[in-house]
Each structure stands twice: as structure tokens, then as C-alpha cells.
SELOTI-424091 format. One record per atom (N, C-alpha, C): residue in three letters; z, x, y. Coordinates in steps of 0.05 Angstrom, whole numbers, plus 5000, padded with zeros to 4 digits. Each point is the difference from the previous one (the first is absolute). Layout:
N
ALAZXY ...
***
This chain:
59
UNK535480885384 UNK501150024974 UNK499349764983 UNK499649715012 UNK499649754982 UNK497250064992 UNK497150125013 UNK498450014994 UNK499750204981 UNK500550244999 UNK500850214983 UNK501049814976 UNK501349924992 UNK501249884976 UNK497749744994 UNK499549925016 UNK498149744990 UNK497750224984 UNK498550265023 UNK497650114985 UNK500850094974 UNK502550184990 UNK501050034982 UNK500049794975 UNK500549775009 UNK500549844976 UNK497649894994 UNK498350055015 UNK496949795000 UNK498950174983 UNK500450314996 UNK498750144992 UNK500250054972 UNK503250024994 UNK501249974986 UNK498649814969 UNK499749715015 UNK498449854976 UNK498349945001 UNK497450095020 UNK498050104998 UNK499450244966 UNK501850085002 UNK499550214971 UNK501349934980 UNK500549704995 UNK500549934982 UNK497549794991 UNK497350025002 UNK497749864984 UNK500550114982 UNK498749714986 UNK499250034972 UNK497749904991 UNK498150124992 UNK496849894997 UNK500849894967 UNK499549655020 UNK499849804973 UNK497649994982 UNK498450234999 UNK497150034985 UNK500750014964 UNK500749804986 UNK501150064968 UNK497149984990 UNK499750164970 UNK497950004992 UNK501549874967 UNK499249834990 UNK500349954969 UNK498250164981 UNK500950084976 UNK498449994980 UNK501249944971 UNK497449984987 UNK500149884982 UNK501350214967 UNK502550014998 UNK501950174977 UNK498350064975 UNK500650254999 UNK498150174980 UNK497850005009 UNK498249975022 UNK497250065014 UNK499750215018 UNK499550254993 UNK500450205023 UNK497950025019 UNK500249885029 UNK498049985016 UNK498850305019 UNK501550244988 UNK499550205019 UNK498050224991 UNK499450125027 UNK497550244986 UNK500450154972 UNK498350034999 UNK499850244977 UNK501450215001 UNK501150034976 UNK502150245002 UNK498250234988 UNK499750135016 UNK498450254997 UNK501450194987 UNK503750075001 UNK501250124973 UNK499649924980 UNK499049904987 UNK500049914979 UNK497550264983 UNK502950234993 UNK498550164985 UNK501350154984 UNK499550094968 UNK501750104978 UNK501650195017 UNK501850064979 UNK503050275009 UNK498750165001 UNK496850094995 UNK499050374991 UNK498049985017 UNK499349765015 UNK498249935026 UNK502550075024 UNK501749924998 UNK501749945028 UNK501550345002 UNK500050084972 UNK500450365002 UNK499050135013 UNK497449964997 UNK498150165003 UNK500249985037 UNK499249765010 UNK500249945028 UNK501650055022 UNK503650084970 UNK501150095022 UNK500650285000 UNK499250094991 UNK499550314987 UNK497750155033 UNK497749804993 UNK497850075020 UNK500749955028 UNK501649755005 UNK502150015022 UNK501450245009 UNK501750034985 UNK501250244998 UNK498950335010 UNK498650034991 UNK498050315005 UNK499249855025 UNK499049805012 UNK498150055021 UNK502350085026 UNK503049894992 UNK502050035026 UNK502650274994 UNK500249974969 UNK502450205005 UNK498450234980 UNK498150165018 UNK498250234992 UNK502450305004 UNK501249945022 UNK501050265012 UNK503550034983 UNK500149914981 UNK503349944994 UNK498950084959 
***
């Protein structure tokens, strides 16, 4: 039973890491990919329109 409770607790905060990896950046600089949405309201219609027909054909 003492071992049982020791594996328990060992395990316990074992799953409590925390990956100290912080990344800074620099405010108002957006460091990430390209946003590939980036497309008018009568572009993003259309896309989801053609979405649309290719899955809900049968309805």
C-alpha cells in the first residue's frame, strides 16, 4: 500500500510540467505566416458555396 501511494503521487506531479520555452515579441509586429484568408466577402462566398456542393450534394 506505501508503494502504491508513493507511485501515485510521483505520478501525480510528474503531470504537472511546465515547458519554460517563452517566446517575446515585439507589440504591433505580427510575426506569423501568411494569412491565406485574407479574401473579399464575394471571394469567401463563392468558396463557401463551392465547399458546399462538393459535400452536401444529396440534401
Amino acid at each position: 500500500m506505501k508503494y502504491l501511494l508513493l507511485i501515485i503521487s510521483l505520478s501525480g506531479l510528474s503531470a504537472c510540467y511546465q515547458d519554460s520555452d517563452v517566446v517575446f515579441h515585439q507589440a504591433g509586429v505580427y510575426k506569423g505566416q501568411v494569412d491565406l484568408h485574407n479574401v473579399t466577402a464575394a471571394d469567401h462566398e463563392a468558396l463557401l458555396a463551392a465547399r458546399f456542393n462538393q459535400v452536401q450534394t444529396d440534401r
